[in-house]
N, C-alpha and C positions, 0 to 999 in steps of 0.2 A: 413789120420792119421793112422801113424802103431799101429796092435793093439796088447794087452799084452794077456797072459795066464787067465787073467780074461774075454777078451772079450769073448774067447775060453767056458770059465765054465758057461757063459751067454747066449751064441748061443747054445751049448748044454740042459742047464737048460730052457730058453722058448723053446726050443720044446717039453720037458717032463710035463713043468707048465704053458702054454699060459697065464696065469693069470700074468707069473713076470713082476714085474716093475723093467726092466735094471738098470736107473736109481739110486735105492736106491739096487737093489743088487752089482751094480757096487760099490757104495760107500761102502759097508759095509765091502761086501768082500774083497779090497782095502787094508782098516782101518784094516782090521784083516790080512791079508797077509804081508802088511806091520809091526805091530805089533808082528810077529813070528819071521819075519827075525830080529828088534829091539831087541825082547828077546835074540836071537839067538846068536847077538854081545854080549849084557852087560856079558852073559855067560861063553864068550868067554874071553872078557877082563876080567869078575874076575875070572876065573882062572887061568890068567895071574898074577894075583894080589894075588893068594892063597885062595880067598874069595867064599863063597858059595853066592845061591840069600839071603838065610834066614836074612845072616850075614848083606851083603849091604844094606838089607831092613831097616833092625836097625837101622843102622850107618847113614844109608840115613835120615829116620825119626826123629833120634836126630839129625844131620847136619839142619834139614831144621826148626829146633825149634830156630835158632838163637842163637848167644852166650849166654849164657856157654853152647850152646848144651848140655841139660838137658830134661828131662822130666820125669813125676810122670811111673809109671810102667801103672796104668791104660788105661791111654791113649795114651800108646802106643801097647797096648791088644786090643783096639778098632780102631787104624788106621790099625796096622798089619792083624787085624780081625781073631785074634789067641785067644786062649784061654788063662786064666790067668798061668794054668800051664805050658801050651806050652812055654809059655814067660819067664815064671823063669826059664825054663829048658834051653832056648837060652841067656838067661844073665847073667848064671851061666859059660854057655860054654863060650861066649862073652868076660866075667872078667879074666876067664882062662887064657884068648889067648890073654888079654892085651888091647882087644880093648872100654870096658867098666868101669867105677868101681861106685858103689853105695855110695851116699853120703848123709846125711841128710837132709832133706826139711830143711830152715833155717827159714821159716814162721810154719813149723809144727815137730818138731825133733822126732815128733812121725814116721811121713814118712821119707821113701827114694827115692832119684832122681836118676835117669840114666844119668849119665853123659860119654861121648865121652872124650876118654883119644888124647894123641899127635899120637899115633901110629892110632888110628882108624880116624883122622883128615886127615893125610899124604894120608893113604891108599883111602879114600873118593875120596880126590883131584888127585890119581894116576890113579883112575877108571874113575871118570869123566871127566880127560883127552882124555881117548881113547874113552870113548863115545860118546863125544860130537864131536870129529874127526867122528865117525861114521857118526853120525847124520848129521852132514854139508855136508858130503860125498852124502847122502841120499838124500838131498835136492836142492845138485848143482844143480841139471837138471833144476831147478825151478829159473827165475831171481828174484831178491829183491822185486819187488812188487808182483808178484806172490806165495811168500814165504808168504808174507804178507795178501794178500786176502786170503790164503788158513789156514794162522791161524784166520783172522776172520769170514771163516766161518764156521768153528771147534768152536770156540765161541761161535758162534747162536746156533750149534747144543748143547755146553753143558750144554747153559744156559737154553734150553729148557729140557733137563734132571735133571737139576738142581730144576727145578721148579717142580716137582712131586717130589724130594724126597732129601737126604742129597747132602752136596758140594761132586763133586767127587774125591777133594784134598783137605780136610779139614787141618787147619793152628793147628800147633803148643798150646797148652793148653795155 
């Protein structure tokens, strides 16, 4: 089997650590190498798009709250894991630029919702566009079942993370 730039930081690293386990340093480092280069695209594509990560994160996080893509400002301070003023300060900018607008809780008219306007909807779907071209890109190497086994055992691993502490993609309010 040919080997990658990782085998390379592994042959190096056990002979500095005789203690490493390949194995899980293979994987981690992998998961994180790959994980840069991912970042690397979405970066790429939204600035294709005009969009910072801040912005997408937003837009992302109301898109995945399901229609009317809403949410209370809270809890979207605690998935962003920003502070409450951080967040007024990006949904301030956000309303600005068209891609937000704050609407009444219709169960509480004391609150306000974040709701994703048509222009932050478009832009969502032009970006996951080219991502997801990414990603499939990233994964040809890998036949259909293998695409498969290698997401279920990314499962096990996150369901085992999962069990010591919060989901690590927690659902919509």
């Amino acid at each position: 089997m040919a080997q990658d730039s990782i085998d390379r930081h592994i042959a190096f690293w056990s002979r500095e650590l005789p203690g490493l386990d390949p194995d899980v340093e293979g994987a981690v480092t992998r998961m994180q190498a790959l994980v840069r280069r991912l970042r690397r695209e979405r970066e790429e594509a939204l600035a294709e798009h005009g969009l910072h990560d801040w912005q997408y994160d937003v837009i992302w996080w109301l898109r995945s709250a399901g229609a009317p893509y809403q949410a209370g400002p809270t809890w979207l301070a605690q998935v962003l894991d920003v502070r409450p003023a951080t967040l007024t300060n990006r949904l301030e900018r956000l309303e600005r630029d068209g891609y937000v607008e704050r609407v009444p809780d219709p169960d509480d008219r004391r609150r306000l919702l974040v709701r994703l306007t048509a222009k932050a909807r478009e832009a969502w779907e032009a970006v996951y566009e080219d991502r997801s071209s990414g990603e499939h890109t990233l994964l040809a190497a890998l036949s259909p079942d293998q695409r498969r086994q290698l997401a279920e055992l990314l499962r096990i691993v996150t369901l085992a993370a999962e069990a010591d502490g919060p989901d690590l993609l927690p659902l919509a309010e």
